[in-house]
N, C-alpha and C positions, 0 to 999 in steps of 0.2 A: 567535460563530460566523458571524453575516453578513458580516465581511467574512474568512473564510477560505472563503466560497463560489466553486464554479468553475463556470463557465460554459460549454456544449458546445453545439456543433450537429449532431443528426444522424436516424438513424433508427432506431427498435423492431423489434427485426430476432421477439422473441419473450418471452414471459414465462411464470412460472409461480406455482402459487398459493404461500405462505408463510405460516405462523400463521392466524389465523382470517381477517384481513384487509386483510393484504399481498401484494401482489406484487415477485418479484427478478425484475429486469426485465433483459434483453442491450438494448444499445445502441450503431449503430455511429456512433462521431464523427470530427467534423473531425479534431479538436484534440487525441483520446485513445486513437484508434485505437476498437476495440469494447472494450466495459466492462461491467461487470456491476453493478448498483446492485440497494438496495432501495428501493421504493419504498410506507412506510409509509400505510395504511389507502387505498392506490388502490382497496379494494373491496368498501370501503363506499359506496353511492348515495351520498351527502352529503360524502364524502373532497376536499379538495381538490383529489389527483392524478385522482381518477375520472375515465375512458371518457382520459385523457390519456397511458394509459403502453401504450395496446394495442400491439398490431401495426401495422406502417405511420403510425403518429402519424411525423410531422417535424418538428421544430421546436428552441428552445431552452430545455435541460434547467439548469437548477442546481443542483448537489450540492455536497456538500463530501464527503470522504474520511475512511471508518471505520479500523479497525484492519484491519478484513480485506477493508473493499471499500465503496461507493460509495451516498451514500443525498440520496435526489431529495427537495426540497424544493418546486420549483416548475417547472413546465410551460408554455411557452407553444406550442402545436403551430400550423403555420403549414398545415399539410395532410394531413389525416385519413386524405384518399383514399375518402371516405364512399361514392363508387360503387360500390365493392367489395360494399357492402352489401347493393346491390340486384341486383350482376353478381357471380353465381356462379362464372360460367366465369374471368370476370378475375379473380375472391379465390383462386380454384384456383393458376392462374397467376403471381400472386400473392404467395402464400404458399410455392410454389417457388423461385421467386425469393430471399425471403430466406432459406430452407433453404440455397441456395447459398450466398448471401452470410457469411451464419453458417459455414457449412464452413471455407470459404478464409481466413478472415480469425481472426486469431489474439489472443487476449487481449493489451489492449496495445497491438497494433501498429498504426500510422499506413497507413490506403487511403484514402485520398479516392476515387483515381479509379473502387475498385468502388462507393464512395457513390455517386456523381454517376453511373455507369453501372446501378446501381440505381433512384435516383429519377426516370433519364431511361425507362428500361423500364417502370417502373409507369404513368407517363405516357403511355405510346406502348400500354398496355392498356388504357388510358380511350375510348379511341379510336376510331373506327369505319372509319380509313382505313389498317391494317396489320393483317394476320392474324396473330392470336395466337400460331401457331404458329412464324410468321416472328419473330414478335417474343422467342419463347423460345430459336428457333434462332441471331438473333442475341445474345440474352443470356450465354448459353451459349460459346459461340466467342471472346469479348470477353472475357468473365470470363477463359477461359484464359491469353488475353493480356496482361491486364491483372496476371496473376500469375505469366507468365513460362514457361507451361508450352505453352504453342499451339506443337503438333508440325508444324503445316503438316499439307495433305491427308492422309489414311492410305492408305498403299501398298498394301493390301492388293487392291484394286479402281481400275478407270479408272474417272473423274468425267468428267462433261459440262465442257467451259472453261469455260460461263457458272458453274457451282457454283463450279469453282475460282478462277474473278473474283472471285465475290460472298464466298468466305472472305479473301481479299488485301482486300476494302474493305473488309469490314468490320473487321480486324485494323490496318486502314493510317488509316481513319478517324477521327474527333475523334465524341464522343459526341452533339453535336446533331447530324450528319449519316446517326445510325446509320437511322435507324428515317421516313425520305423515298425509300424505295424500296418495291418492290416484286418479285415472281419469279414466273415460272411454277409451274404446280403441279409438272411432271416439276422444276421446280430443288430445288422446296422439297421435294418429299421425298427427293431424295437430300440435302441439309442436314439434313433430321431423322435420316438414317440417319446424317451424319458424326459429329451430335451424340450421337448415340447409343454408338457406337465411343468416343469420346471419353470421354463418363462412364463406361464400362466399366473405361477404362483408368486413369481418373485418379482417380474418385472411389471409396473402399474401402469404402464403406460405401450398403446399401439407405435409398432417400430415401423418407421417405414420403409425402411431397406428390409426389414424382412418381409413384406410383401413382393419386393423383386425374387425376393430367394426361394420362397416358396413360389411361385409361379415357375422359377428355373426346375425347381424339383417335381413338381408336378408334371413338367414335361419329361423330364429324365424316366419317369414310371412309364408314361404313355409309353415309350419307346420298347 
């Protein structure tokens, strides 16, 4: 079997429990596009794969391929993202995030670039020099584009220019330049309304980590 083993790099976008001690784990990779493996006795304390197939783990997976799907042997996770742990609001955010990712991205099929726009966003959550909200606004926006669907502005309403800049750069941009800006508040919450519009439009289904996100942002106003 070792050497029919394959080798993937990517991220735990979610899992769920299986048998008494397993976990089937989604996975998105370079190399495989997002996949769905198991990943045998990850949960049990003493398991090999243990605390290695969570959520947000990075790193490289080895599996070989069942009859009906994909079962993880070894883990090497290059980053946990363990701040989450301690930062609520960023695991909120988060966890959004690869709700998203998971949405768009199709069994099978090859995105690097929402990986790398993923793993650059959870980064830029770590953070303490980019408002989270900016940082979901531009996740959000990106993602669209990155899967082909970014309508340009919604007509339904005038925007400020500077809104309308900041959706062209962020659309026009390279992923390490997304998340070294900044906006006023009047920019950023017309961006939270666009993205808002947006998921309405695009996305067919209630997310339920955004109803954490929105509750966090709601209070963020009160304040």
């Amino acid at each position: 079997m070792q050497n029919d083993l394959t080798q993937v790099r990517g991220m735990v976008l979610k899992h769920a429990p299986v048998g008494d001690y397993d976990w089937v784990v989604t996975i998105l990779t370079i190399e495989l596009g997002k996949i769905t493996a198991f990943a045998k006795g990850a949960r049990k304390p003493s398991g090999k794969l243990s605390g290695n197939v969570e959520p947000f783990c990075y790193g490289t997976f080895k599996l070989y391929a069942g009859r009906t799907s994909y079962n993880i042997v070894e883990a090497d996770i290059q980053n946990y993202f363990e701040s989450f742990r301690m930062d609520l609001d960023g695991a909120i955010y988060g966890t959004f995030f690869l709700e998203i990712a998971d949405y768009y991205c199709h069994e099978n099929d090859i995105d690097t670039a929402l990986l790398g726009l993923l793993y650059m966003s959870l980064r830029a959550l770590e953070t303490d020099s980019i408002d989270n909200r900016l940082v979901r606004c531009i996740y959000e926006i990106k993602s669209l584009s990155i899967e082909g669907e970014y309508p340009g502005p919604p007509l339904d309403r005038r925007w400020q220019d500077a809104t309308v800049y900041t959706m062209d750069f962020i659309v026009k941009s390279s992923v390490q330049k997304l998340y070294t800006f900044s906006v006023k508040d009047d920019i950023l919450h017309e961006l939270m309304n666009v993205t808002d519009i947006f998921r309405k439009r695009f996305i067919d289904r209630q997310m339920k980590s955004f109803e954490m996100v929105s509750s966090l942002e709601n209070n963020v106003e009160k304040l």
